[in-house]
N, C-alpha and C positions, 0 to 999 in steps of 0.2 A: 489387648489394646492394639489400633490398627497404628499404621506409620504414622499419620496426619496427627492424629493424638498427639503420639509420643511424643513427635516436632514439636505442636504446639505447646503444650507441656515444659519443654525440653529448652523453647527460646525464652519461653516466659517468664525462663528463671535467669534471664540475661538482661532484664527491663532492670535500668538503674534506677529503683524506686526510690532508696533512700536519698538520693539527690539531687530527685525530680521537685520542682517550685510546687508550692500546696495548690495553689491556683491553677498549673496544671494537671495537678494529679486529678484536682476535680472536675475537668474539663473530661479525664477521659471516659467518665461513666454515659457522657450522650457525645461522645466523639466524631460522629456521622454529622450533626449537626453543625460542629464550630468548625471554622477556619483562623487560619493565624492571624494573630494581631499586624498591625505596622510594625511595630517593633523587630515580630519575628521574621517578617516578609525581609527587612533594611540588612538583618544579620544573616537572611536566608545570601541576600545578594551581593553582600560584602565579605561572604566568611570562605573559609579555605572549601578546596573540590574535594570529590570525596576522594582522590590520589593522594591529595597530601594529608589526611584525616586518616587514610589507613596505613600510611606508613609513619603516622606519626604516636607516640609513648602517650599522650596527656591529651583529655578533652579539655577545649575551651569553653569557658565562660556559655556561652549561645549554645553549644552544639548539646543534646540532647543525647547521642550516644558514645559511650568511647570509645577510642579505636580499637581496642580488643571485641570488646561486643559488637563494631561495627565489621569487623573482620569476619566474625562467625555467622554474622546475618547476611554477608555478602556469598559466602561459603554454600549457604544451605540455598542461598539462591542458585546459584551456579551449582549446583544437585537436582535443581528442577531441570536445568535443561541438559543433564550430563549425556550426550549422545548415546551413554551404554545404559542407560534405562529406558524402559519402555511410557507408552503414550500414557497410559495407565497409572503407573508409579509416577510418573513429574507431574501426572493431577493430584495425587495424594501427596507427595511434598510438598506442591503449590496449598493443596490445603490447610495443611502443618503452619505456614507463613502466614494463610490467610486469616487462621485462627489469631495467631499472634497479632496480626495488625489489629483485629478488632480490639484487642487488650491493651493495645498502646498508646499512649498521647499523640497530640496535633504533632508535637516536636515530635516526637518518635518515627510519627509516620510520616514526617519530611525527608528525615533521612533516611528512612528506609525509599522513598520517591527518588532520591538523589543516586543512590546503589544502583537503582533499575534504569536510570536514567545518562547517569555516564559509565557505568563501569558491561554496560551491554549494549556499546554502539559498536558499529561495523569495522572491520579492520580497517585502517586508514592505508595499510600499505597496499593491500590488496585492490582496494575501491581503486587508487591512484594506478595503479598496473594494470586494473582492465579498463579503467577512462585510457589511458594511454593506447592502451592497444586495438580501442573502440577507434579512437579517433583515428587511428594509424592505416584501419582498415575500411571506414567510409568508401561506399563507390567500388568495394571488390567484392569480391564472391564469398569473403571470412566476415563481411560484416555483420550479417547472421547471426554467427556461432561467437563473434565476438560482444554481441548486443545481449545475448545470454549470460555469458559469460558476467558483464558490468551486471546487469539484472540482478545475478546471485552475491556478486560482491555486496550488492548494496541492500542486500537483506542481512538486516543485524540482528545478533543471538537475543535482544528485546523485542523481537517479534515472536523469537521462539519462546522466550517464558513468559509473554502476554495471553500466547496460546494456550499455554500449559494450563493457565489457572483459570480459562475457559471450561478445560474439561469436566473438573466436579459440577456436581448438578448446583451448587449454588455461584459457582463461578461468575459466571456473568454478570449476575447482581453485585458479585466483589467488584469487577473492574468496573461497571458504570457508577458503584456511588464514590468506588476513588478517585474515578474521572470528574466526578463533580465536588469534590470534595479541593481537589487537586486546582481545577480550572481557576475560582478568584487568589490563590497565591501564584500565579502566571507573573502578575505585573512585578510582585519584587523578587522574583527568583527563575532569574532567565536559566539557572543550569537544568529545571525540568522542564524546560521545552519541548525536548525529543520525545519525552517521556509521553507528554499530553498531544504531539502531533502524530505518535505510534500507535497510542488510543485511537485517537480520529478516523486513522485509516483505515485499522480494521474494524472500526465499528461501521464505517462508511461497507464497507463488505458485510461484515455480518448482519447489519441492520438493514441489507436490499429489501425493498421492496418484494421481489422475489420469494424471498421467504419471510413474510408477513402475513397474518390470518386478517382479513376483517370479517368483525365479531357484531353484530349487532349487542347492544345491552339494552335490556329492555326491565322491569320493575320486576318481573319473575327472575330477574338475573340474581347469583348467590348475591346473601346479603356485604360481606368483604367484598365484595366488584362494587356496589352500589357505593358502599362507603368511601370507594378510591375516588369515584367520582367526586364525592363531596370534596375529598382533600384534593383533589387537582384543579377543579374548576377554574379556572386565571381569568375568564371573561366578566362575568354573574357571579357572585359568591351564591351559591345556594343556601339557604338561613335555616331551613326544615324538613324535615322529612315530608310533607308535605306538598313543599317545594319541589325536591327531586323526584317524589310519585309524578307532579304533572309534567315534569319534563321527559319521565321515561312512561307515561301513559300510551293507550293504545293507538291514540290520533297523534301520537309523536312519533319519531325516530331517532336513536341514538348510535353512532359507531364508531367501533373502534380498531387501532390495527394492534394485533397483537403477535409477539415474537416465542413460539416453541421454547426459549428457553427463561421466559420467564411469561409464563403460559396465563398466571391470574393478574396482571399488571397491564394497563392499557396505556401504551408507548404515546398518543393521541388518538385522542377523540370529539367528532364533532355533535351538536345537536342540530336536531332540522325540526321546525313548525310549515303544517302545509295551512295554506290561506289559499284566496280568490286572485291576491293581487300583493303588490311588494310591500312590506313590512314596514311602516315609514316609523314606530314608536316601538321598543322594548315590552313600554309595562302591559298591552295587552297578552302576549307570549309569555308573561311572566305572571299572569293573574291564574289562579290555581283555580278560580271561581267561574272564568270564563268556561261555556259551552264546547263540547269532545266537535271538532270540525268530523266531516261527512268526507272520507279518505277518495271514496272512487267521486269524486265530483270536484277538487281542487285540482288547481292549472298551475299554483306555484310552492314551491317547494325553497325555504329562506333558513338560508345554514345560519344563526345566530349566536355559536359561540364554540369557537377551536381550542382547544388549550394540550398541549404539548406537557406530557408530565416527568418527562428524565431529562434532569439537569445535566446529568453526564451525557447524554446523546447532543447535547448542542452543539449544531453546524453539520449533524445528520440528517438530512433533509428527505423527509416521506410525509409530509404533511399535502403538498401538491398530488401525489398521486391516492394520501385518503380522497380527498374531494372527487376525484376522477370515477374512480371504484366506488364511491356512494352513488354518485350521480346518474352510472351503467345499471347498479342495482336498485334507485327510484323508478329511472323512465321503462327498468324489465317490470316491476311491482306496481304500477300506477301510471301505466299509458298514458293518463290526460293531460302529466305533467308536461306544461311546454315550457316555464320559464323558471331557471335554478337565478337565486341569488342569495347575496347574505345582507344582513343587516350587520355593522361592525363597527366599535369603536373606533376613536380618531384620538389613540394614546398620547401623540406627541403634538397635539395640536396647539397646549394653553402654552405650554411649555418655549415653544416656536413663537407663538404670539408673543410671549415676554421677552422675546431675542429680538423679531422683526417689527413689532407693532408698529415704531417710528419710522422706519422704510415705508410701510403700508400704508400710512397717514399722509406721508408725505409723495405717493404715489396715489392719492384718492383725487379723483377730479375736484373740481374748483365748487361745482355744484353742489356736489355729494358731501362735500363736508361743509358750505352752506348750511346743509340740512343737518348734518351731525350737529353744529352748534346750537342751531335752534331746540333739538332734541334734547343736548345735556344742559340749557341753560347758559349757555355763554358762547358769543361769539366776539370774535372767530374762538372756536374750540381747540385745545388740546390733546395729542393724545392722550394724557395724562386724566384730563377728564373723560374721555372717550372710555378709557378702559374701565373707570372708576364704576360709570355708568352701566358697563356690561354683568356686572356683580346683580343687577337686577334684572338680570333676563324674564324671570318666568312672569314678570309684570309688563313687559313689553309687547303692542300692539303689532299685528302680523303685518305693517305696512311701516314699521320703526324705520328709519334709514340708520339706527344702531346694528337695528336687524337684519337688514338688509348688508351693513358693510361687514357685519362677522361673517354672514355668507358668503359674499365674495372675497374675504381672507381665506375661509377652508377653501372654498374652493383652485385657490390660488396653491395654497399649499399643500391639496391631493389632485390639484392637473397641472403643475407646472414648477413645483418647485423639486430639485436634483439634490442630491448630496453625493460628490463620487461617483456619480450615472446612475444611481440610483435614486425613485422615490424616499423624500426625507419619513416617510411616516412607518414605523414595521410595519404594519397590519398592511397597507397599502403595498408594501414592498411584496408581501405575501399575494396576496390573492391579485396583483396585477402579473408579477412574476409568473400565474400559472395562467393565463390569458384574459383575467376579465378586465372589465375596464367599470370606472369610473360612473355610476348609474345616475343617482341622486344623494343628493346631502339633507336631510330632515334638522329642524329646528326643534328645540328641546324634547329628542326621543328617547334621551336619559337623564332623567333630573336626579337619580341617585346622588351623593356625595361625591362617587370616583367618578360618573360622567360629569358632573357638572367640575369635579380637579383638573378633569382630564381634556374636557373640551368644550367648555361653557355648557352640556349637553347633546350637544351635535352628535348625531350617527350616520352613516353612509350606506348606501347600498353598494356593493361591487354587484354586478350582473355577469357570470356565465352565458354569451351564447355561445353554445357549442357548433357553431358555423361559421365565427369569427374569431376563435380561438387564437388560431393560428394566426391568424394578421394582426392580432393584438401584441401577440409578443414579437412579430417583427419591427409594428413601430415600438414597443419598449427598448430593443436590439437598437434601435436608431435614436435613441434618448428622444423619443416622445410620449408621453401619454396617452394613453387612452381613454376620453370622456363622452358621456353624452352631449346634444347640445342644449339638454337642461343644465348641466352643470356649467357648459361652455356661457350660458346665458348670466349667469351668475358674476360672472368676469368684469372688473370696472378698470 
C-alpha cells in the first residue's frame, strides 16, 4: 500500500459520520455537484476562524468537523508542504487528502477550504518587515534586493500546498473542480477568499496560453471527446447525434484549446460554418439536411458558438487568443477566406429590456411612437402595450415600427450602453474585448425557446477585421463602441 492510500484510508476514519445530518450524508455520494445551502453559507460567515475551532475542546452545532479531527486534518496538510520532504512525496500526501475530500461532505469540505485558507497565509511579521524595509529603500541601490526580498515575504506556504497537489497526475482536475465547487460559497464565506484568489493566480499561470494545445475536433475524434462536446455546449444545445456529426462534419470546423495536464478535456471550444456571406439566421447552420458547402470556394468563415467548459477556470481568460489561433490557422488552410465573423447571441438583452423598456419609450421620438400606437391598437400607446405586443414577433411585418423600435433598443444596448466601462452584454464584452466591433443585428435568427427568453430572437454579427483590430480596442480603451453604420442606422 503506497503513502496516498494509507493517508486516505487513514483520515477516513476521522469523518464524523455518526453525526453527520442524513441529508448531508446523502449529499456526499454526488458531492462535486452540490454546493452549500444559505443556511450553511450564513453559519459559514458568522461561525468561529478556524484559530478558534482548533484550540477549542467541542464542535458546534454548524461546524461539521471537531477540533480534534480538525487538528489532525490541519497536521497532515502541513506534511504536504513540510520542507524536509521531497516534490515527490507532498504529491503523494496531497493525494492521501485528495482522496479524502472526495469522500467527504459539502460541510466537510468547507472546512477542510477554511484549513487551506487561513492557517497557510504569509507571515504577517515578515510581509510587514520587508514593506518596511521596501519602502525605506525606494530610490537606492538596495531597492532591488529589497523588492525581492517583499516578493518572497509575500509568497504564502498556500501557494506551496496548491502546488503540491498539482503534482499527481490527477491533481489538476482536484484543484479546478474545488475551484468551482468552492467559487458560488464566495458570497457567504469571506474567510475563503484567499483561498479561491490563490487558485486564480496560479491557474492565470498554469493556464497560459503558452502552454495550451489547439486541437481541432473533428467526428473522427474519440468517441469521450465528441461526448464532452455535447455536455459543454452553452450556445446550441445539441439534441442528437446527428446533430453533433453536422457540426463536426467535413465542411465544418471545430477547436479547441487543450491543457497537457488534463489532455482529453477541452478547456474551450469554438465552432465555425464557412458560407458566401455573413450568417444573418442560426437555423440554416443548424439544419443537418442542408448541403456539405465547397471549402476551397468560401470567403467567410462565422464562429457561431464559444462555450467555455471549466467552471473552475473562471476569470482565466484564453478564450480571446482561441479565436486568434483559429483565425492564423483558417486564412493558412483556406486563402479565400477574407472575412471572419460570428453570429452570437444577445443573452442579456430581454432581461435589460424589462429594466430599461420605460427609459426607451420614453426616449422614442414623437413620431415613432405615433406609429407604435397605431401598431398595437391604442393610441397614444404604452409601453406596457408595446411590450405586450413584442410576445408576437414572428407575426410581424418586416416594415412593423414594433420592429423596427426593438431594433433600435439592441442596437442601443450593443453600441452604447456601459456598465462599469464596460459593454452591458457578456457576449459583447467578449468578442469587442478582442477587437471586433459591432457588424449587424438580424431579426428573428433564433426563434428557439432560449433565443426568443433571451432576446425576442435577435442575433448579431461581431466582424473581426484583422486591420482594424487594433483601433477597435483603442476606442473601447476610451469607452466607445465600435459599430457599423448599419447598426449606427438603427439608432432613433
Amino acid at each position: 500500500m503506497n503513502t496516498s492510500e494509507w493517508f486516505g484510508r487513514k483520515v477516513a476514519g476521522w469523518l464524523p459520520v455518526a453525526k453527520v445530518d442524513k441529508s448531508t450524508t446523502k449529499g456526499a455520494a454526488d458531492a462535486k455537484s452540490k454546493t452549500p445551502s444559505s443556511a450553511t453559507e450564513d453559519a459559514a460567515l458568522h461561525g468561529r476562524s478556524s484559530k478558534e475551532r482548533l484550540n477549542a475542546k467541542l464542535r458546534q452545532k454548524e461546524e461539521a468537523l471537531s477540533p480534534r479531527v480538525l487538528r489532525r486534518t490541519l497536521t497532515e496538510l502541513q506534511a504536504i508542504v513540510d520542507p524536509g520532504v521531497s516534490e515527490v512525496e507532498g504529491g503523494r500526501r496531497a493525494k492521501g487528502v485528495a482522496q479524502w475530500y472526495s469522500k467527504a461532505t459539502p460541510l466537510q469540505r468547507q472546512d477542510c477550504w477554511l484549513l487551506m485558507s487561513e492557517q497557510f497565509a504569509p507571515d504577517a511579521t515578515k510581509v510587514k518587515a520587508a514593506r518596511e524595509q521596501y519602502e525605506a529603500s525606494v530610490g537606492t541601490p538596495d531597492e532591488g534586493v529589497a523588492e525581492i526580498r517583499m516578493r518572497k515575504a509575500l509568497v504564502s506556504p498556500r501557494t506551496r500546498l496548491l502546488q503540491r497537489f498539482a503534482v499527481f497526475p490527477e491533481g489538476m482536475r482536484f484543484l479546478v473542480d474545488l475551484r468551482a465547487e468552492l467559487l458560488p460559497a464566495l458570497k457567504g464565506n469571506k474567510r475563503i477568499l484567499a483561498l479561491e484568489a490563490e487558485l486564480e493566480n496560479l491557474f492565470t499561470t498554469w493556464f497560459d496560453v503558452a502552454f495550451l494545445e489547439l486541437r481541432r475536433i473533428s467526428w473522427d475524434s474519440p468517441a469521450s471527446l465528441v461526448e464532452k462536446l455535447i455536455k459543454y455546449e452553452a450556445v446550441h444545445d445539441i439534441k442528437s447525434w446527428g446533430d453533433v456529426k453536422n457540426r463536426l462534419d467535413s465542411d465544418r470546423r471545430c477547436y479547441g484549446f487543450f491543457h497537457p495536464r488534463l489532455p482529453d478535456e477541452p478547456l474551450i471550444f469554438v465552432e465555425v460554418a464557412f458560407m458566401d456571406e455573413i450568417a444573418s439566421s442560426i437555423s440554416p447552420l443548424l439544419d443537418e439536411s442542408a448541403e456539405a458547402v465547397d471549402l476551397s470556394k468560401s470567403k467567410t468563415a462565422i464562429f457561431y458558438s464559444i462555450s467555455n467548459t471549466q467552471t473552475g477556470l473562471k476569470g482565466v481568460s484564453f478564450g480571446d487568443s482561441l479565436i486568434k489561433r483559429v483565425v492564423e490557422t483558417l486564412r493558412a488552410d483556406f486563402p479565400k477566406l477574407k472575412t471572419f465573423a460570428t453570429l452570437s447571441p444577445i443573452p442579456g438583452f430581454r432581461q435589460w429590456m424589462g429594466r430599461n423598456a420605460s427609459r426607451m419609450f420614453n426616449e422614442t421620438p414623437d413620431k415613432m411612437r405615433a406609429q407604435l400606437g397605431r401598431a398595437v391598437g391604442f393610441e397614444p400607446a404604452s409601453v406596457e402595450h408595446v411590450l405586450s405586443a413584442l410576445d408576437q414577433i414572428t407575426t410581424l411585418p418586416e416594415r412593423s415600427a414594433l420592429r423596427q423600435w426593438l431594433l433600435g433598443c439592441a442596437a442601443y444596448y450593443l453600441g452604447k450602453e456601459i456598465t462599469e466601462g464596460r459593454p452591458a452584454d457578456p457576449v459583447a464584452r467578449f468578442h469587442l474585448g478582442n477587437g471586433a466591433r459591432v457588424e449587424l443585428i438580424h431579426w428573428a435568427a433564433d426563434l428557439s425557446a432560449k433565443g426568443v427568453k433571451q432576446s425576442f430572437g435577435l442575433m448579431v454579427n461581431y466582424l473581426y477585421d484583422l486591420r482594424k483590430i487594433d483601433n477597435h480596442r483603442h476606442m473601447m480603451e476610451a469607452g466607445k463602441i465600435p459599430v457599423s453604420g448599419n447598426v449606427e442606422s438603427l439608432y432613433f
